[in-house]
C-alpha positions in Angstrom: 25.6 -41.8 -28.8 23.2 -39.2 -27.8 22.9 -37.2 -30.8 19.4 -36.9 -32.6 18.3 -37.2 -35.5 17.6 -33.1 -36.1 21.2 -32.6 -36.1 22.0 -35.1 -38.7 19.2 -34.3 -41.2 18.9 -33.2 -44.4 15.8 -30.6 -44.7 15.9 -30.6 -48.7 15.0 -33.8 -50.6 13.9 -35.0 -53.0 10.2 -36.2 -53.7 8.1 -37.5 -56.2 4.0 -38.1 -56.4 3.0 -42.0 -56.8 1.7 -40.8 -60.4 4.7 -39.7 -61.8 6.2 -41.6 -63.9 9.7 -43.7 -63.6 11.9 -41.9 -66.4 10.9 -38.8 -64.2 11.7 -39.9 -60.9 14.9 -41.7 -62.5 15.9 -37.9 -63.8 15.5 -36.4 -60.5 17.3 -39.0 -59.2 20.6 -38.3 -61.6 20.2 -34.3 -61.8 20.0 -34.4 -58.1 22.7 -37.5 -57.3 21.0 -39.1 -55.2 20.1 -43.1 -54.8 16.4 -42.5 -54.2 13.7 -40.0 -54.1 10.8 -40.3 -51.6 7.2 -40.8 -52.7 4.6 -38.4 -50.9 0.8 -38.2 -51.3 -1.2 -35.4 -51.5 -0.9 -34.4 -47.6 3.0 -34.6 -48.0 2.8 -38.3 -46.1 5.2 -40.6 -47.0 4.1 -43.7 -48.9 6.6 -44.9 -50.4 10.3 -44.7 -51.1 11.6 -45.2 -55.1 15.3 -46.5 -55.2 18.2 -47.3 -57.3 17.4 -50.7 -56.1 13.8 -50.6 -57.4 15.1 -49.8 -60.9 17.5 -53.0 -60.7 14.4 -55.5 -59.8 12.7 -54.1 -63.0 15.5 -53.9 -65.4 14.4 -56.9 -67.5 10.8 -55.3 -67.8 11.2 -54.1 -72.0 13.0 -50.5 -71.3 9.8 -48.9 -73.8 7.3 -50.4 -70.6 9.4 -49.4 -67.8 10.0 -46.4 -67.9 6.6 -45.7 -68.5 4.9 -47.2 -65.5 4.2 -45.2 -62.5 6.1 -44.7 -59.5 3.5 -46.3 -57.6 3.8 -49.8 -59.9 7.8 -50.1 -58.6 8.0 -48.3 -55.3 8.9 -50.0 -52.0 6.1 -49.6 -49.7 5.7 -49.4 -46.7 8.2 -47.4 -45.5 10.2 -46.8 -42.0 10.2 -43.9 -40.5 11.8 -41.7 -38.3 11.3 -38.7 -36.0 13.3 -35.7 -35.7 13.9 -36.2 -31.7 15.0 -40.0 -32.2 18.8 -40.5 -31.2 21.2 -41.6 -33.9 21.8 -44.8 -32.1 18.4 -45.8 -32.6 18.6 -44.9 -36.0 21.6 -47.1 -37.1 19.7 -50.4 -35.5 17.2 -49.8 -37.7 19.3 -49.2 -40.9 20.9 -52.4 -39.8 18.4 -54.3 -38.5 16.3 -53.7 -41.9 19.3 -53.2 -44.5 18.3 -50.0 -45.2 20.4 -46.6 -46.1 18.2 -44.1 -45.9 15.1 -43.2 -43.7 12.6 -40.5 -44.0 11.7 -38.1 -41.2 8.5 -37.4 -40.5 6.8 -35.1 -38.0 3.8 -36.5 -35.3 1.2 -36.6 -38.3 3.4 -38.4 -40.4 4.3 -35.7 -43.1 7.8 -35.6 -43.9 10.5 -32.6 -42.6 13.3 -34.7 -43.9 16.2 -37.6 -44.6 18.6 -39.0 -43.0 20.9 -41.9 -44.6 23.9 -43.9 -43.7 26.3 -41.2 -45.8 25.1 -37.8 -43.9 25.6 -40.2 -40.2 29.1 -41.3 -41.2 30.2 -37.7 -42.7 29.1 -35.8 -39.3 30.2 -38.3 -36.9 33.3 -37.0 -34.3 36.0 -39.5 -35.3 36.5 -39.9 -31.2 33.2 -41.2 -31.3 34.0 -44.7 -33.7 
C-alpha cells in the first residue's frame, strides 16, 4: 500500500497541557468521543499521550485523588510518532509492532499537525485493497 499518511489524517484533535488536570482531560475525552487526547507542551510538541487505558491502570487510586492529579502524573510517555509523508504500510507495523491504536503526527520539528489511529485507516481503506 502506497498511501500516506496525509491522506488518512485527522487535522483536528484533541489536546491537553501536562498541567491540566485528569477529570478535565477525561471530559474532553467524553464530550469529544474519543479514546485519548494528546498531551502538548508549550511549543505544541508532543510529550505525551493520555488514554482510556491510562484511566484503567489508575482506577484503584481513591476516585477524590485521581481525578485530581495532573495529566503529567498518568500520561504514557514517550510517545511514537509519525510524519505526514510516511506510507500507511509503515504505519500499521508500528501500531502492531507496538500495540498501539493511535499515533500522532508531527511535522520535522516535532510539533504536531495531526492523528491517525487504527479506526480512520480501516474506515478509508478501498475494500479491493484487504
Amino acid at each position: 500500500m502506497d498511501a500516506l499518511v496525509k491522506d488518512y489524517m485527522r487535522k483536528k484533535i484533541e489536546t491537553v497541557s501536562p498541567d491540566d488536570s485528569i477529570l478535565s482531560a477525561i471530559e474532553l475525552m467524553v464530550e469529544s468521543d474519543q479514546g485519548s487526547v494528546v498531551v502538548l507542551d508549550e511549543g505544541d510538541r508532543v510529550i505525551g499521550i493520555f488514554t482510556e487505558r491510562d484511566v484503567l491502570r489508575r482506577y484503584m487510586v481513591p476516585q477524590s485523588t485521581f481525578l485530581h492529579l495532573k495529566v503529567s502524573e498518568v500520561m504514557s510517555s514517550p510517545v511514537h510518532t509519525v510524519s505526514k509523508d510516511m506510507k500507511v504500510s509503515e504505519v500499521l507495523e508500528i501500531m502492531n509492532e507496538k500495540h498501539i491504536r493511535r499515533l500522532p503526527v508531527v511535522d520535522k520539528g516535532g510539533k504536531m499537525i495531526g492523528f491517525i489511529s487504527w479506526r480512520e485507516l480501516f474506515a478509508k481503506i478501498p475494500r479491493d485493497a484487504l
